[in-house]
C-alpha positions in Angstrom: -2.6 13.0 0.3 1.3 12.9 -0.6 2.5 10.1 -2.6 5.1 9.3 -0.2 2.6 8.9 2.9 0.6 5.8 1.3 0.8 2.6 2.4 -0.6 -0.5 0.9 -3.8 -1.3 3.1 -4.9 2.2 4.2 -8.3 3.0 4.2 -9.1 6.1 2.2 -12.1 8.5 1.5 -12.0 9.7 -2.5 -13.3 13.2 -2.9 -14.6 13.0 -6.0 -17.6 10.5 -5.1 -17.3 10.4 -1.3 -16.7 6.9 -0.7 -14.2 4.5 1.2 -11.6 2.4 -0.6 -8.6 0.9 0.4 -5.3 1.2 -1.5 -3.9 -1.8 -3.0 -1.4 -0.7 -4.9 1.8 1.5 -4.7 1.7 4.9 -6.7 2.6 5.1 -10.3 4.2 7.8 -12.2 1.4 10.3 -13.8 3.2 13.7 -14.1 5.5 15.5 -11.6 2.8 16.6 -9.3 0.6 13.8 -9.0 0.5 9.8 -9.1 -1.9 7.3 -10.1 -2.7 4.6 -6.8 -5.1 1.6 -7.7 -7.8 1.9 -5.3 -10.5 -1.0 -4.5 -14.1 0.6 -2.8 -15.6 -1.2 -0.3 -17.9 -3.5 -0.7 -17.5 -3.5 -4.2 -15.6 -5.5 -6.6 -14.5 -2.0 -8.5 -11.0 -1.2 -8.6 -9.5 2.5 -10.3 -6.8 4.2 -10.4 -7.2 7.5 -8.6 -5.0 10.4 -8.5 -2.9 11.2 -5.3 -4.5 14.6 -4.4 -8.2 13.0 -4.7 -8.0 10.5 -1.5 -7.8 11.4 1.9 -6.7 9.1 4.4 -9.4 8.0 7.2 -8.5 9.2 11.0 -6.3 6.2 13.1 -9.4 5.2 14.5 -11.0 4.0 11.4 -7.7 2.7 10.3 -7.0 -1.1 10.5 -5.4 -2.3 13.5 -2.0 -3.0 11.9 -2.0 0.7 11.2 -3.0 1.7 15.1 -7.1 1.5 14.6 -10.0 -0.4 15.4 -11.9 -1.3 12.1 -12.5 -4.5 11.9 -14.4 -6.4 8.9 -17.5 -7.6 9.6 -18.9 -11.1 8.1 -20.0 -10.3 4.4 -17.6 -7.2 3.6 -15.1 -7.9 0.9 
């Protein structure tokens, strides 16, 4: 995923552990190829910085609806 195409609120699958996160924070210098993005999981209360190139953005559908999908939260998901 390019640094440029994140937005704050996306829902993103990491590669290195296969789960869903959303981003909650804007990219941060790391080195000229890559950026640092804080990252929260899913029903978790984990945050981490993960590097650009390691998340992959969820298809529209699974996006929330201010981004054009249909996800919504269910009661007890933080």
């Amino acid at each position: 995923m390019l640094a440029k195409d994140i937005k704050l609120g996306q829902r993103v699958r990491v590669a290195t552990n296969n789960m869903t996160a959303l981003i909650v924070g804007k990219p941060e210098y790391y080195s000229p190829s890559s950026k640092l993005v804080r990252i929260k999981y899913e029903n978790s209360t984990r945050f981490e910085y993960m590097i650009n190139t390691a998340l992959e953005l969820l298809p529209t559908e699974e996006q929330f609806p201010a981004y054009g999908g249909t996800h919504e939260r269910k009661p007890g998901e933080f």
